[in-house]
C-alpha positions in Angstrom: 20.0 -40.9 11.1 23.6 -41.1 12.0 24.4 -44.6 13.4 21.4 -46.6 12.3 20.6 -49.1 10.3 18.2 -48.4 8.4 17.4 -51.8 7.9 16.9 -52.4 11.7 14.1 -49.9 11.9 10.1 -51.2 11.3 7.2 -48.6 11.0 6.3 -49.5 15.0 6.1 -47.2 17.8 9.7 -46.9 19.1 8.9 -46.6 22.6 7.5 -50.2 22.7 11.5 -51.1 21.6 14.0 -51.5 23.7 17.8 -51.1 22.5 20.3 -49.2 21.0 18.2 -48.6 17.6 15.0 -47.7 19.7 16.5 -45.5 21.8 18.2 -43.5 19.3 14.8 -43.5 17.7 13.3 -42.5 21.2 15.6 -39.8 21.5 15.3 -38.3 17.8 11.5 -38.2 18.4 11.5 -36.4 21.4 13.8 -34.1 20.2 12.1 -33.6 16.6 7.9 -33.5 18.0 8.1 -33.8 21.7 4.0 -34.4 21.5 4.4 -37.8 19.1 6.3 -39.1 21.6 4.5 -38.5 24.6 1.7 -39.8 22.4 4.0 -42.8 21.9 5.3 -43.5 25.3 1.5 -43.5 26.8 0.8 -45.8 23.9 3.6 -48.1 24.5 2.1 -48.5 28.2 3.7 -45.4 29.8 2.1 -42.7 32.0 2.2 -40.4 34.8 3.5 -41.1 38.1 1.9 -41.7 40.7 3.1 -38.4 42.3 2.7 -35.9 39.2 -0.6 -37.5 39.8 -0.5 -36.4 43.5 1.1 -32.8 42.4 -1.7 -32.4 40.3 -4.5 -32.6 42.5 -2.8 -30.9 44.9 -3.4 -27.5 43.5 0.2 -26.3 43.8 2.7 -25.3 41.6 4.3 -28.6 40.1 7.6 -29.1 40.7 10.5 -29.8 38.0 10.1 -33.5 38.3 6.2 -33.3 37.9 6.6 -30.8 35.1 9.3 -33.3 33.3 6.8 -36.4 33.4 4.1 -34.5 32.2 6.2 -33.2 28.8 6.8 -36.7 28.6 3.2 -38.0 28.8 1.2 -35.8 28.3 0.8 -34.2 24.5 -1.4 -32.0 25.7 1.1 -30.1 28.0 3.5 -30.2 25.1 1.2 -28.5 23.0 0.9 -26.1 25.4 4.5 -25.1 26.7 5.0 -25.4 22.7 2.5 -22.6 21.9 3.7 -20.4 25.2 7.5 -20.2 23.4 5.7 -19.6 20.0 3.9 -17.1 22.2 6.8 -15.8 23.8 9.0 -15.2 21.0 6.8 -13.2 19.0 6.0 -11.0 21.7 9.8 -10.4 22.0 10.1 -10.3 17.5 6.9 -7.8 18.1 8.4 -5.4 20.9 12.4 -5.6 18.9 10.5 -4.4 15.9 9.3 -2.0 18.0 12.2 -0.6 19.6 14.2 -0.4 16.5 11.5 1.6 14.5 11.7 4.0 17.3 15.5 3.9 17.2 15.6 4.4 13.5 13.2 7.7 14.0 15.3 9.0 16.7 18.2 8.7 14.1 15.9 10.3 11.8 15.3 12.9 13.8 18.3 13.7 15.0 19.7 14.0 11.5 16.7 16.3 10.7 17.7 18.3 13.4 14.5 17.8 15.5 11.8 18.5 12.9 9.5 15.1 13.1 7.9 15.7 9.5 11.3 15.9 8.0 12.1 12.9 10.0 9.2 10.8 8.7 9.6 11.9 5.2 13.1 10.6 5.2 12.2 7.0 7.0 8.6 6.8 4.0 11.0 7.3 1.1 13.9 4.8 2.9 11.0 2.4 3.0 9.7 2.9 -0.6 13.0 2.7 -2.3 13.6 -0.5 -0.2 10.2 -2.0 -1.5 11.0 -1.1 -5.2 14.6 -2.7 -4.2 12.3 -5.8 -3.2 10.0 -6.0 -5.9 12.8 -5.7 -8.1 15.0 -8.9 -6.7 11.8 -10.4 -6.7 11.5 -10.3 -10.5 15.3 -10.9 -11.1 14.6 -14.0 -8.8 12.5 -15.4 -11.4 14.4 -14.5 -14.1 12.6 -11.3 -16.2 13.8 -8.0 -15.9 12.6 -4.7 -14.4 
């Protein structure tokens, strides 16, 4: 890591540090596996506040502050949010994918001149000749020849 010694750093939890070196490490961990150092920080003597505590039995929607000390104490949460993004961005990958096919048939189509069987004739022997194209880098890849 940029700016520490290396020799400086012990195979501790960094949140029961304090300085320059522990901070850095702090912040590297939290940036690199947000759950470890919640983990860490509840470890090191760290938990909610009292009012997170007080949000969450209130029943209502947690505010940013109680959402904030809960990412940081709570690996559970971090899982969570983690998995929602995962989550999230393959739904948005899935529905891309989606949208493009149906762009690259409308293309197909249009350069067919409106006949759909033409159209997916054109886009199965695109898609073959791209999989031969594939299997052939593949082989190249490890050094034999087609």
């Amino acid at each position: 890591m940029a700016g520490v010694d290396s020799s400086k750093i012990s195979p501790s939890n960094p949140f029961e540090k304090s300085g320059m070196t522990a901070g850095l490490l702090q912040a590297a961990i939290a940036e690199l596996d947000p759950a470890q150092a919640a983990r860490w920080r509840v470890a090191a003597g760290g938990g909610l506040s009292v009012a997170t505590m007080a949000e969450l039995q209130s029943g209502q929607e947690l505010s940013a502050a109680a959402q904030r000390d809960l990412f940081e104490h709570d690996a559970k949460y971090v899982e969570e949010i983690q998995q929602q993004h995962v989550d999230q961005e393959a739904a948005q990958l899935k529905a891309f994918e989606e949208q493009a096919a149906q762009m690259r048939f409308n293309r197909e189509l249009r350069s067919a001149g409106g006949n759909e069987h033409q159209a997916k004739r054109a886009i199965a022997a695109q898609d073959a000749k791209a999989q031969q194209l594939s299997e052939q880098r593949a082989v190249w890849a490890q050094g034999g020849r087609v």
